[in-house]
C-alpha positions, 0 to 999 in steps of 0.5 A, spaced: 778 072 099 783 067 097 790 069 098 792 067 091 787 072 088 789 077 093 795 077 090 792 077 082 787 084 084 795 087 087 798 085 081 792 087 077 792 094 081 798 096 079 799 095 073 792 098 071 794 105 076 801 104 074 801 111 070 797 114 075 801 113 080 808 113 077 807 116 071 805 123 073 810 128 074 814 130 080 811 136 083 816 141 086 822 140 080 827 146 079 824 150 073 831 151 069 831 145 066 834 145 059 829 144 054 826 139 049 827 144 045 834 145 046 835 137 045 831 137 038 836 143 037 841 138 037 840 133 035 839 137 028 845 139 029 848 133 029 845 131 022 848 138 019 854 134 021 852 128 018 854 125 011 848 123 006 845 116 008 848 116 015 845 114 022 847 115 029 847 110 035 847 112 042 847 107 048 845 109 055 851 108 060 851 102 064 849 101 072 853 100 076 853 096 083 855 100 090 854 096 094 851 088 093 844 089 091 844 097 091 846 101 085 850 108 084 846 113 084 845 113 076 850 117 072 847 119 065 851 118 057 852 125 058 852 125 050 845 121 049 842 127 055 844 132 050 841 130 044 834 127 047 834 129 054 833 122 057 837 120 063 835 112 064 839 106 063 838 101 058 836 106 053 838 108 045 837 113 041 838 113 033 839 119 029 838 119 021 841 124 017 835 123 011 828 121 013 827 113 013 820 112 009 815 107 014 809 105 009 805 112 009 810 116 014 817 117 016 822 119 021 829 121 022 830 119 029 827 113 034 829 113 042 828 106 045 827 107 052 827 103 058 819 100 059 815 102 064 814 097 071 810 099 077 814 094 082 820 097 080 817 104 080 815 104 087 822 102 089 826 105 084 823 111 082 819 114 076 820 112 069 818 116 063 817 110 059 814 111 051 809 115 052 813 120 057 818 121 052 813 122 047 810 128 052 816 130 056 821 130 051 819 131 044 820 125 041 815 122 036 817 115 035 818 112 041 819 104 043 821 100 049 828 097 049 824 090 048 823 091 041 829 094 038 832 087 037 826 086 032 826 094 029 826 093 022 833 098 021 838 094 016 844 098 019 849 096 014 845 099 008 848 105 010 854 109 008 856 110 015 853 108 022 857 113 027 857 110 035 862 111 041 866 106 045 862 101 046 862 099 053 864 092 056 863 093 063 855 092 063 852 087 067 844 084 065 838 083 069 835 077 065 831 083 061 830 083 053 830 091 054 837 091 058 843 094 055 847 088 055 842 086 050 841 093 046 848 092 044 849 085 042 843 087 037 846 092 035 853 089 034 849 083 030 844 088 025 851 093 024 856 087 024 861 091 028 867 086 031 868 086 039 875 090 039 879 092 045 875 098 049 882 100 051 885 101 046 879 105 041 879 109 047 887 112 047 886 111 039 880 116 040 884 120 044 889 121 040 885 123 034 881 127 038 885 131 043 893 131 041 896 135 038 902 136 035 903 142 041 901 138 046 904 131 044 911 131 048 905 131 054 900 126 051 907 121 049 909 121 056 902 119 059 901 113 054 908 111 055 906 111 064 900 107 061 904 101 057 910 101 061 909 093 063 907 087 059 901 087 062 898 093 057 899 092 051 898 099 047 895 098 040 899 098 033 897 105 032 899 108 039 905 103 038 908 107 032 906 113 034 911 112 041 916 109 037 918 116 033 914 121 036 913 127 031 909 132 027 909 128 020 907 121 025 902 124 029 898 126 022 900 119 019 897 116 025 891 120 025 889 118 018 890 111 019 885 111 026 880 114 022 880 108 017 881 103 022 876 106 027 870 109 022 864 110 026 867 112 032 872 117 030 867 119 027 862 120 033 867 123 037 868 129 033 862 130 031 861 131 038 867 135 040 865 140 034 858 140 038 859 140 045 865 144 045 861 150 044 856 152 049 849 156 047 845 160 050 840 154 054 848 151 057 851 157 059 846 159 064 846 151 066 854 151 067 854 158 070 849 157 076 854 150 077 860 155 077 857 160 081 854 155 087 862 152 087 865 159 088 860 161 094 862 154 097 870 156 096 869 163 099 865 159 105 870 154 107 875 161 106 871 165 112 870 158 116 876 153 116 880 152 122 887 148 123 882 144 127 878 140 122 879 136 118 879 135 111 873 131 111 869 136 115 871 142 109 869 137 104 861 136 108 862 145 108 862 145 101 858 139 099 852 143 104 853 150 100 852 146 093 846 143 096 842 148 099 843 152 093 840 146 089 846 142 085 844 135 085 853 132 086 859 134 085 861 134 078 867 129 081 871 126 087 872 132 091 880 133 092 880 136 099 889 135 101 892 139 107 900 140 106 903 134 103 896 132 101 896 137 097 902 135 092 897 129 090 893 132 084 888 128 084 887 126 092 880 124 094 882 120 101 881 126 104 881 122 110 886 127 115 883 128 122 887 135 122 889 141 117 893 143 123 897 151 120 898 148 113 896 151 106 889 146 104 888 145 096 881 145 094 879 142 087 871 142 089 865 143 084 858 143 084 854 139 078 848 142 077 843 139 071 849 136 068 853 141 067 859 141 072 863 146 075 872 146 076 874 151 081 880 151 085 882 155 091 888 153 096 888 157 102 892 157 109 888 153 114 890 159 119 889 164 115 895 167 114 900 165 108 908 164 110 913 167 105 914 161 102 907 160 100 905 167 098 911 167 094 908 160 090 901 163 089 903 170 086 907 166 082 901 161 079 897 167 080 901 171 075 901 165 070 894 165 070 893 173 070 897 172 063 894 166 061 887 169 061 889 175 056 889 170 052 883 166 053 880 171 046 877 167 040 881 166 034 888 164 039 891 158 038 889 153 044 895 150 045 899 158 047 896 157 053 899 151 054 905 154 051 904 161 057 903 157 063 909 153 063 913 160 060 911 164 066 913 158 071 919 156 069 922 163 069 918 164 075 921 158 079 928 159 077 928 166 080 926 163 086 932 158 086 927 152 086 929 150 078 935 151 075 933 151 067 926 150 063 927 143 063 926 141 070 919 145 071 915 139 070 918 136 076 914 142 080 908 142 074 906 137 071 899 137 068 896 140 063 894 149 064 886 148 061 880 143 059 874 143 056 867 143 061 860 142 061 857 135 061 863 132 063 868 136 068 872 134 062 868 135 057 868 135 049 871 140 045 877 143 039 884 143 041 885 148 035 884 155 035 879 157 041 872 159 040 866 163 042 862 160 048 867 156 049 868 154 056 875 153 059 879 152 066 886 156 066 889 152 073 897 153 072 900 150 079 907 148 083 907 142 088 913 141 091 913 134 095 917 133 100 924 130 098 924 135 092 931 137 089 930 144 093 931 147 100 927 145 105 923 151 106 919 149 100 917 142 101 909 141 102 907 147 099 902 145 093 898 151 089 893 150 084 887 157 083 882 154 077 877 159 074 872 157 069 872 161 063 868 163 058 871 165 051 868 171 047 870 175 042 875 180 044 877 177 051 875 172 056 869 172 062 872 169 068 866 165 071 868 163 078 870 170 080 865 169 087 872 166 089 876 170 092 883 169 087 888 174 090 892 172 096 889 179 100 883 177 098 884 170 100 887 172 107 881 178 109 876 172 107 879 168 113 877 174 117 869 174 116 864 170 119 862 164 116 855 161 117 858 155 120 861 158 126 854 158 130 854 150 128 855 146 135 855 138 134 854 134 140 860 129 142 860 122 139 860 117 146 
């Protein structure tokens, strides 16, 4: 046998065995998946949003490279995984309000996928292709990524065509299905102009998140954003930080949903949308915040002044794992001591905790939903005066801004509670001498929406039913700060996770000892990590 048949019969056997070998379902998967029945519910929820004659464009996120030719782990779109459930790249998914006529059928939706590759298979992973999105996802009309240049879709008869922020930072691979492909067709079939990614994203963020109760906080954080010549804000942000009022900010609102259409469009519909979880997600997302808990109270029952900050991270991580979470929904912020006044520390890099307090923002994602919980104990297992007198005080502002997490009270009185509480309580203390000071000490928002993302979508009005919030008020005084001493270094933040109902809140995250007698008689139980021994690096 010749080598270059050789070589022809492997190439030949690939691609005829290519679906036995790849396409054929993982054995051993997790059960609790959401269902294609849920996605399809989506997407039908989308089109009851929808105006007449209008279509709905989402892309896939792009890869991204770890490390020369080896990728991150792939993170999906999480707004095209919850309208079709697929998780590859170099996808796109269209959704119509009305049916498109196609000869003798019709269709309201059409997902493009990535195409199924043997060789690529055997190195990277299986791959759902067209007929898996057909059987494991529902879909009817299913093509690879290839043939949507050539699709017979005219995007500009439709009165509008909705897309997010279209991504810049997509690199190709020389394929006609890639997502940098995906996108240049679809800016050429609907005529969309290249714009400033940035500035899209602060004129989203203000017609989607700011309100005129929150706007103090949204102006300071665009003007730390536009403070040298090097950014420049876009005209619409610009007039909004030249008088930052009410009346501008609705005026400013009107004009992004002139300039901007299909995405300011996009974003609310998916806000509206993902803001409020069903049945199908809250089992999701309570499992990802009851593994989170169980990792928090572990670490409580095992950490020593002798670890390290890295070593309390690997403790949570291997909680999350072994209770079946993929990844952490983000960068876990593990900060002992003054580490602990950086808000989103994730170094965690200190070789010791040595007798100080340990801030840990850690939470599990689990099918795609992430957990955001919060705890700060002392590594010694004993809180000083100074630091109980700190957590009592976050700890109470949470205790009054949970009484109002109930249906129908205004988002932004939350807000409006923590920093009440704080300032009143910092004051007291002798830490503060007036309410303007407090964002020294407490400089971010009090609750967030979550779900897909750890910031997820959602309303800023009125709270709603199965809305799922975080309450996490918290001091930081870093050293140097205009207060005794005796202060300095304590950083506190608790974070629970918070499902609205009707007449009252459910918090989520209550497997994580909050009280700090709770937290100190945590410290005294055995934890089953105490019986670990490693051998010594030589």
């Amino acid at each position: 046998m010749t080598r270059s048949f050789f070589r022809a019969l492997v190439v030949l056997l690939a691609l005829t065995g290519s679906s036995r070998c790849f396409g054929q379902a993982a054995e051993n998967l997790p059960t609790d998946y959401l269902s294609k029945e849920f996605h399809a519910g989506r997407r039908q929820a989308l089109r009851d949003l929808m105006p007449a004659n209008s279509v709905t464009v989402i892309f896939s996120y792009p890869e991204q490279v770890f490390s020369n030719d080896v990728n991150y782990v792939y993170h999906p779109n999480p707004d095209l995984y919850y309208f079709s459930g697929y998780k590859e790249p170099n996808s796109v998914l269209l959704v119509f309000k009305d049916m498109q006529a196609d000869g003798d059928s019709s269709y309201n939706e059409v997902l493009f996928v990535r195409h199924r590759d043997a060789g690529r298979e055997q190195w990277t992973g299986r791959r759902l292709g067209v007929e898996g999105a057909k059987s494991q996802l529902g879909f009817k009309r299913v093509y690879n990524g290839e043939d949507f240049a050539k699709f017979p879709v005219d995007f500009k008869k439709f009165a509008n065509v909705y897309y997010d922020n279209l991504p810049e930072d997509v690199t190709g691979d020389g394929s006609t299905g890639e997502l940098k492909k995906l996108i240049a067709a679809f800016r050429t079939k609907a005529g969309i102009p290249d714009v400033d990614r940035q500035a899209v994203s602060d004129m989203n963020l203000i017609a989607n998140r700011t309100t005129p109760q929150n706007l103090s906080r949204m102006v300071t954080f665009f003007k730390s954003r536009y403070n040298n010549d090097l950014t420049k804000a876009s005209p619409l942000v610009q007039e909004l930080l030249a008088k930052p009022d009410s009346a501008t900010l609705m005026a400013v609102k009107a004009k992004i949903g002139n300039t901007l259409g299909g995405t300011a469009g996009f974003g609310a519909f998916t806000s509206k949308l993902r803001g409020v979880k069903t049945t199908e997600e809250l089992a999701v997302l309570k499992k990802a915040i009851q593994i989170s808990s169980l990792a928090h109270l572990e670490v409580m029952k095992a950490v020593k002044p002798s670890m390290s900050e890295r070593e309390v991270e690997g403790i949570m991580t291997y909680v999350h794992k072994r209770y079946g979470a993929e990844d952490e929904g983000y960068a876990p912020i593990v900060g002992a001591g003054a580490n602990g006044c950086i808000l989103h520390y994730e170094e965690n890099s200190a070789t010791k905790i040595n007798n100080q307090l340990l801030l840990m923002d850690v939470g599990a994602e689990y099918h795609g939903y992430s957990a955001d919980v919060t705890r700060t104990v002392p590594a010694n297992g004993k809180f000083t005066e100074e630091q109980k007198a700190i957590y009592q005080l976050v700890y109470d502002a949470q205790e009054e801004i949970f009484k109002l997490c109930k249906a129908g009270v205004p988002y932004a009185s939350l807000e409006q509670k923590s920093a009440e509480v704080l300032t009143a309580g910092l004051i007291k203390l002798g830490i503060i001498k007036n309410a303007s000071e407090v964002r020294r000490y407490y400089p971010h928002g009090c609750s967030h929406h979550l779900g897909l993302d750890v910031h997820d979508k959602g309303g800023r009005g009125n709270l709603e039913e199965n809305w799922v919030i975080t309450v996490e008020p918290g001091i930081y005084i870093p050293a140097g700060s205009p207060c005794d001493k005796k202060w300095w270094n304590i950083g506190i933040r608790i974070e629970d996770d918070v499902q609205i109902g009707k007449d009252g809140g459910t918090n989520l995250s209550i497997d994580a000892p909050r009280k700090w007698q709770d937290v100190e008689k945590a410290a005294t139980e055995k934890s089953i990590f105490e019986a670990a021994k490693f051998p010594k690096l030589k």
